[in-house]
C-alpha positions as CSV (number, residue, x, y, z in Angstrom):
1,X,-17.5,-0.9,-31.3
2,X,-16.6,-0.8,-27.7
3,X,-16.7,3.0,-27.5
4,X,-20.0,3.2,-29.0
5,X,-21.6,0.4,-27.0
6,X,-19.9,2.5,-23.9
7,X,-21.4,5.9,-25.1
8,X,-24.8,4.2,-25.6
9,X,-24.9,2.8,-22.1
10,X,-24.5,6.4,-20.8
11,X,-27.0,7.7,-22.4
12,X,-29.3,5.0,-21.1
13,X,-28.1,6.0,-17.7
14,X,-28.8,9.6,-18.3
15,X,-31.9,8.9,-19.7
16,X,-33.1,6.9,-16.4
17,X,-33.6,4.2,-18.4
18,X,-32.6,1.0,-15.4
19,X,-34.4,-1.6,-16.5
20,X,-33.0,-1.8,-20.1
21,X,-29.5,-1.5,-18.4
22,X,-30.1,-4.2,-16.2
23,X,-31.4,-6.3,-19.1
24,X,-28.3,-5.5,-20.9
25,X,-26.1,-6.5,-17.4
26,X,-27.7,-9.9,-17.5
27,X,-27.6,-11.0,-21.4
28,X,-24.1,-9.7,-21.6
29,X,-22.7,-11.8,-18.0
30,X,-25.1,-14.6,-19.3
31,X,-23.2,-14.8,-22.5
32,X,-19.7,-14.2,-21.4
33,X,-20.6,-17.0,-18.5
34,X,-21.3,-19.4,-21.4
35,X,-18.7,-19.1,-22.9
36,X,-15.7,-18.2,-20.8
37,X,-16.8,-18.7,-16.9
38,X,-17.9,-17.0,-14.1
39,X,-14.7,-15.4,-13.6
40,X,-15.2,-13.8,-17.1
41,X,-18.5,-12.7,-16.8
42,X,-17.8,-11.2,-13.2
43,X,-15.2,-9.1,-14.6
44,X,-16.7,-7.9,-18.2
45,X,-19.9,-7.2,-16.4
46,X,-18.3,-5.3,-13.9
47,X,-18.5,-1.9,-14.6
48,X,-22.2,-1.6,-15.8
49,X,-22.8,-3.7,-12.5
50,X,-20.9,-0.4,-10.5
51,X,-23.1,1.7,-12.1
52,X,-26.8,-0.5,-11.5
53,X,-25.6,-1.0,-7.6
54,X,-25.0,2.8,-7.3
55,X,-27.5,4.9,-9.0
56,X,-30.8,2.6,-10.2
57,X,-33.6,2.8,-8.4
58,X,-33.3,-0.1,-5.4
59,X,-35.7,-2.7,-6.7
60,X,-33.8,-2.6,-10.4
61,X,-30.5,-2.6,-8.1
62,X,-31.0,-5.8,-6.0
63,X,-32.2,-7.6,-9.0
64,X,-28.7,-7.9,-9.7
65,X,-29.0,-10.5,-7.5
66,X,-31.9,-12.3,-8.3
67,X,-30.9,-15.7,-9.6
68,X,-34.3,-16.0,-11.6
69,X,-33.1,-14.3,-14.4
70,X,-31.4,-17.2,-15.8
71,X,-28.2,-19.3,-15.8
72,X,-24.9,-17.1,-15.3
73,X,-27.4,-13.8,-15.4
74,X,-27.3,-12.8,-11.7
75,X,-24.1,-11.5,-9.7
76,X,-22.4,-13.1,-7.1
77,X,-21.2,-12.1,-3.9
78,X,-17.0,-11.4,-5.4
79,X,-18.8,-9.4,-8.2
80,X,-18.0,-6.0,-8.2
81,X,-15.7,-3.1,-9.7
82,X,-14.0,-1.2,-7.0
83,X,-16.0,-2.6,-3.9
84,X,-18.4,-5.9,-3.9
85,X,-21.7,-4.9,-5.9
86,X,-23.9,-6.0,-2.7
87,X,-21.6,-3.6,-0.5
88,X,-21.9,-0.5,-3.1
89,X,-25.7,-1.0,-2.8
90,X,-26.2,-1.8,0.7
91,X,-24.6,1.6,1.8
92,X,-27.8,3.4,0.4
93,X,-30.9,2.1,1.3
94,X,-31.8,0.9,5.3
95,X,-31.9,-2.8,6.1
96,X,-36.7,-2.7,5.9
97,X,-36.0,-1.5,2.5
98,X,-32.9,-4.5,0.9
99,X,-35.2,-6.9,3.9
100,X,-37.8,-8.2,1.1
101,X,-35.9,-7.9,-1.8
102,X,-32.4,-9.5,-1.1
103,X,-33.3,-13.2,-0.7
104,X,-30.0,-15.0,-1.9
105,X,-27.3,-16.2,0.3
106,X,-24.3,-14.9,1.3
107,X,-26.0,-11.6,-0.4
108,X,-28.7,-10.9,2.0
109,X,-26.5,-11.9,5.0
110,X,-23.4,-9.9,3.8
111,X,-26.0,-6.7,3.2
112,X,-27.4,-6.7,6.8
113,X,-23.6,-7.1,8.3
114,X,-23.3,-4.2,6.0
115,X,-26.1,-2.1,7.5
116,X,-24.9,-3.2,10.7
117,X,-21.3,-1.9,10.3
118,X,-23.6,1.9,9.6
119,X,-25.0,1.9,12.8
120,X,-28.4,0.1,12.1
121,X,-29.4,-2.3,15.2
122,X,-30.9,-5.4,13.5
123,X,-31.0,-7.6,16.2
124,X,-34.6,-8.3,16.3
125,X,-34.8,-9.1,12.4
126,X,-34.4,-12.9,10.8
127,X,-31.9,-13.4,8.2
128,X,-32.3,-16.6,6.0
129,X,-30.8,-19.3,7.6
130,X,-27.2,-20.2,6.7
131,X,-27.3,-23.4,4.3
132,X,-24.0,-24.9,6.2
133,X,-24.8,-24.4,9.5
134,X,-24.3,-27.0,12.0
135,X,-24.5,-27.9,15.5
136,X,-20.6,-27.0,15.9
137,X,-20.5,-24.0,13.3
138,X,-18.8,-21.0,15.2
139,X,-21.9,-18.3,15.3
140,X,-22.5,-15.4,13.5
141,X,-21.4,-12.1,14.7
142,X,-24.9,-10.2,16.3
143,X,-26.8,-7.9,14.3
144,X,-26.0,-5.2,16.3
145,X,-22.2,-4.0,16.9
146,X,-20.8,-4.2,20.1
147,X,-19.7,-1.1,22.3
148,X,-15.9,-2.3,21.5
149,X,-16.7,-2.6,18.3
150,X,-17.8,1.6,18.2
151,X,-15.4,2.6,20.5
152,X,-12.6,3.5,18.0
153,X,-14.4,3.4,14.7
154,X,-16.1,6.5,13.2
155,X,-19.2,5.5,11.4
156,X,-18.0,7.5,8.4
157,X,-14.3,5.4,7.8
158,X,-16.1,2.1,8.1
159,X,-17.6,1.1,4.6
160,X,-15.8,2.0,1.7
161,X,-17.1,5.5,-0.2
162,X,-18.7,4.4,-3.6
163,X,-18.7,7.4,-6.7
164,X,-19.8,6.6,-10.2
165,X,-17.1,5.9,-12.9
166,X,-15.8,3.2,-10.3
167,X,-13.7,5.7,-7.9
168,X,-13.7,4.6,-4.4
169,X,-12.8,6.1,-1.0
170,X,-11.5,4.0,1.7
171,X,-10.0,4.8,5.0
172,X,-6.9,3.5,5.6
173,X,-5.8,1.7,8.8
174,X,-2.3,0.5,9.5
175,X,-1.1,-0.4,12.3
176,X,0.4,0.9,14.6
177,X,-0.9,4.5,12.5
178,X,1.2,6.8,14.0
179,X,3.8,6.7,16.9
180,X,1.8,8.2,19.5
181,X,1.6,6.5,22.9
182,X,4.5,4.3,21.4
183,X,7.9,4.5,23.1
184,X,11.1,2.0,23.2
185,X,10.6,-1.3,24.6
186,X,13.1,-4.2,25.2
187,X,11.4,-7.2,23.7
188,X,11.8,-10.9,25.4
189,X,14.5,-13.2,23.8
190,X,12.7,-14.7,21.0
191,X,10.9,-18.4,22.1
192,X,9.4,-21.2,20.6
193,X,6.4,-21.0,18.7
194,X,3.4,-23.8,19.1
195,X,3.0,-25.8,16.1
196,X,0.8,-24.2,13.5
197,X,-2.0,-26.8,13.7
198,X,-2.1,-26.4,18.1
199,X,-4.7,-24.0,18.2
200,X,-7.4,-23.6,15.5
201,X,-7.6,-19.3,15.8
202,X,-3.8,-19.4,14.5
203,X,-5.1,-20.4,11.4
204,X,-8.6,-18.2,11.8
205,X,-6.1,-15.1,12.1
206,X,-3.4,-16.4,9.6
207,X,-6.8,-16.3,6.9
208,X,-7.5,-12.5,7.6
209,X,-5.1,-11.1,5.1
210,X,-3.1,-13.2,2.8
211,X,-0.2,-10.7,3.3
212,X,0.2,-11.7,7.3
213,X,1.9,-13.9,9.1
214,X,1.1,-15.1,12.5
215,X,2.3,-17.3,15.9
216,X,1.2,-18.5,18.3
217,X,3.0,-19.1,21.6
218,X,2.2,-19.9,25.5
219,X,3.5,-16.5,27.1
220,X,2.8,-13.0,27.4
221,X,1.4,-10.7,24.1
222,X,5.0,-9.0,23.8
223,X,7.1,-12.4,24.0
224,X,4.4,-13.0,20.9
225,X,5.6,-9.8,19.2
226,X,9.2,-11.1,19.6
227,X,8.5,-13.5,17.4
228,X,7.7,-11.4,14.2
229,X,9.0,-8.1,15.2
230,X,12.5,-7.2,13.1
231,X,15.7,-7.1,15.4
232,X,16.1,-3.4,16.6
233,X,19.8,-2.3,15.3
234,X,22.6,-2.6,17.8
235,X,20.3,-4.7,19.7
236,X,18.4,-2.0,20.9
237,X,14.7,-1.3,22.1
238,X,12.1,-1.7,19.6
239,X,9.8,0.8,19.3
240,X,6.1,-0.1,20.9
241,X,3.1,-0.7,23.1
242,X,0.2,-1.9,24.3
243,X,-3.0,-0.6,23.4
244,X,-7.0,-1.6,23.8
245,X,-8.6,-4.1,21.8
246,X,-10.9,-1.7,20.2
247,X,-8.2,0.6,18.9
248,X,-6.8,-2.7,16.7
249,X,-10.2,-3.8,15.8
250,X,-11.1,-1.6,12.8
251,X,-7.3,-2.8,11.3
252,X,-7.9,-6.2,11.7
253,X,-11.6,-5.9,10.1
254,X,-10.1,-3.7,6.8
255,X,-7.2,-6.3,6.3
256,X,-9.4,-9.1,6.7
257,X,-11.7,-6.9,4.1
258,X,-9.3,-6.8,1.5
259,X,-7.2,-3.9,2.1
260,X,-3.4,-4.1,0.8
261,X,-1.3,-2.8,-2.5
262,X,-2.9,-5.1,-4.7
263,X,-5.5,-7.2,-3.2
264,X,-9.5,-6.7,-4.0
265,X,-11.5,-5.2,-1.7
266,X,-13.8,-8.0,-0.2
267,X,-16.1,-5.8,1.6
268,X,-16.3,-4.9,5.4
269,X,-18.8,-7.0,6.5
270,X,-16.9,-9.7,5.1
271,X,-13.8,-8.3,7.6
272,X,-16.1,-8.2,10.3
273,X,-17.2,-11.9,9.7
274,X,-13.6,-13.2,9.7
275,X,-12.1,-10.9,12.5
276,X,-15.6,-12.9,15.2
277,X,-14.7,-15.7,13.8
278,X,-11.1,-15.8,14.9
279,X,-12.2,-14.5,18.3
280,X,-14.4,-16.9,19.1
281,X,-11.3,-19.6,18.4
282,X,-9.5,-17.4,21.2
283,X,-12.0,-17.5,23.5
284,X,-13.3,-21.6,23.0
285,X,-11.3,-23.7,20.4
286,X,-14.7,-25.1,19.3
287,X,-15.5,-21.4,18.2
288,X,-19.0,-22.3,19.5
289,X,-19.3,-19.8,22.7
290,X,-22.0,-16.9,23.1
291,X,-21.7,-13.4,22.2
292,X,-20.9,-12.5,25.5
293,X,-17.5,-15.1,25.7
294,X,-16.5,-12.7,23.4
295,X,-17.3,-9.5,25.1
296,X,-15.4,-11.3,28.0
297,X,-12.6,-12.1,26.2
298,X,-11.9,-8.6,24.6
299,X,-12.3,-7.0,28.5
300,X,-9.4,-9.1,29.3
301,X,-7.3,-9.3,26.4
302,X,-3.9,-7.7,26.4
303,X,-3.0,-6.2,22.9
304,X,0.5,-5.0,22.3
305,X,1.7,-3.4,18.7
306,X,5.2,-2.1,17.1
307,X,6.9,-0.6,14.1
308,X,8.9,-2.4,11.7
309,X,11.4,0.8,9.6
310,X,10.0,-0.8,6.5
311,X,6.6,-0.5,6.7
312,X,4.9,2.2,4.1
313,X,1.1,2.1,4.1
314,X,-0.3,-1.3,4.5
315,X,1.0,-2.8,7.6
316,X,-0.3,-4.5,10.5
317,X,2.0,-5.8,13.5
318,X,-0.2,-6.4,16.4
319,X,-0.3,-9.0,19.5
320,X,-3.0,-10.8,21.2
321,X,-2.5,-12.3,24.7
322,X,-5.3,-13.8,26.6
323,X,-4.3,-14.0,30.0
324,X,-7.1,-16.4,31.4
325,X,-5.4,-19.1,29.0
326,X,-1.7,-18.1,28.8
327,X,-1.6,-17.7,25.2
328,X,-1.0,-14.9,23.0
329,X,-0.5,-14.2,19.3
330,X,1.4,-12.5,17.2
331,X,-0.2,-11.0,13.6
332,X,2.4,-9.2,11.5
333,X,3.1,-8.1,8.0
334,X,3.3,-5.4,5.6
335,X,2.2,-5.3,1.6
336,X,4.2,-3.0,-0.6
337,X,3.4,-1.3,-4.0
């Protein structure tokens, strides 16, 4: 029964024939919603979902989202096969096309960060406004990225690649890539970390990746790296650097995205969110500081990085020091197949 409801979706999708599919996509996540939870209906709906975001026409492809169909009928923003749906749809169509016809939150919001991430400047356009904000909410990144933030990321490797049959392409980015500009380095005697709770962006970077660990100390970015960096045998130099903030910026964004062994991709704009959210806690612990604190803050920042033997593909070892408040912070770990 499976097989043949499989081959008669297909043919539907051969056929052109969206709207029927997308009818089918909301009586079956409707259904399995009833009667086994979002969770269920997220994941059985899945597929069909892939295949609507990708290839239907845009106005059958954002009514995925559209939360008038019904009770358990629409997709959420953690729907989604290979990639989130929203992400697999914003990647085709500019922002004055998904403008009038994404209207639910964090959907619409998480589609323009999208289009953003592609090279779109949206900074004159109004998204809905966030239901939680408040007077002491950190801000939302700008609508328009940052020169730092193009500096060391090609527009092609920055949103995931999206085929039918739910294959995916995403560029990977570990850190440090490759030993290049990397040399041996006597780390500091190891120190004493703050308490976890002293500063509120050592828990905004400890939430980028759930495979990371991070400090926080009062000292210089490589007696940070100290901290998490593996003894070098014999008591030897490790094996680092420092490098610009805009070099470690893309890693930080795709592990806060989901990248790792096993986790779920989350989307890019979702990485993006998380990685301005932690650096406005660098810049102001209230989080609540203008773009340009930001900007400021990335000028002057001091980013140091180094290899650990073990690491295969997903790692991330990178430290943070921001010299106009003596603190720095290390961000470290590695996920494994």
């Amino acid at each position: 029964m499976i097989a043949h409801e499989d081959r008669r979706l297909c043919a539907l999708a051969a056929q052109g024939r969206w709207a029927e599919l997308l009818g089918v996509y909301r009586r079956t996540r409707a259904a399995v919603a009833a009667g086994g939870g979002e969770r269920a209906a997220a994941e059985r709906t899945a597929p069909l979902g892939h295949e609507l975001a990708l290839a239907a026409p845009v106005g059958i492809a954002a009514a995925l989202f559209d939360r008038s169909a019904g009770p358990g009928a629409a997709a959420g923003p953690d729907d989604g096969q290979v990639g989130p749906l929203w992400e697999v749809l914003a990647i085709r169509h500019p922002w004055d096309v998904l403008d009038p016809l994404l209207r639910a939150e964090p959907v619409r919001t998480l589609a323009a960060h999208t289009r953003v991430l592609l090279g779109e400047d949206l900074a004159g356009s109004r998204l809905l406004p966030r239901p939680a904000a408040r007077p002491t909410s950190p801000p939302a990144p700008p609508l328009a990225l940052r020169p730092w933030e193009q500096a060391g990321w090609e527009v092609g490797s920055r949103i995931t690649g999206y085929r039918s049959g739910g294959a995916a392409a995403t560029a990977l980015f570990s850190l440090p890539d490759s030993l290049e500009g990397l040399g041996p380095v006597a780390l500091p005697a190891r120190g004493s970390a703050l308490p976890a709770g002293a500063q509120p962006a050592t828990a905004a970077l400890r939430s980028l990746s759930g495979w990371v660990t991070v400090r926080c100390l009062r000292g210089t970015a490589p007696e940070a790296a100290a901290l998490l960096a593996p003894a070098p045998a014999g008591a030897g130099p490790a094996t680092g650097g420092y490098l610009p903030f805009a070099t470690a910026y893309p890693a930080l964004v795709r592990a806060a995205a989901g990248a790792g062994a096993h986790a779920r991709p989350r989307g890019t704009a979702r990485g993006r969110l998380a990685v301005w959210r932690a650096l406005a806690l660098i810049a102001d612990p209230s989080g609540c500081c203008p773009v340009e604190e930001v900007d400021a803050l990335v000028a002057r920042m001091r980013c140091f990085t180094w290899c650990d033997p073990a690491d295969e593909i997903y790692h991330l070892h990178l430290a943070l020091e921001d010299p106009a408040t003596g603190l720095a912070w290390a961000v470290s770990g590695s996920d494994y197949d």
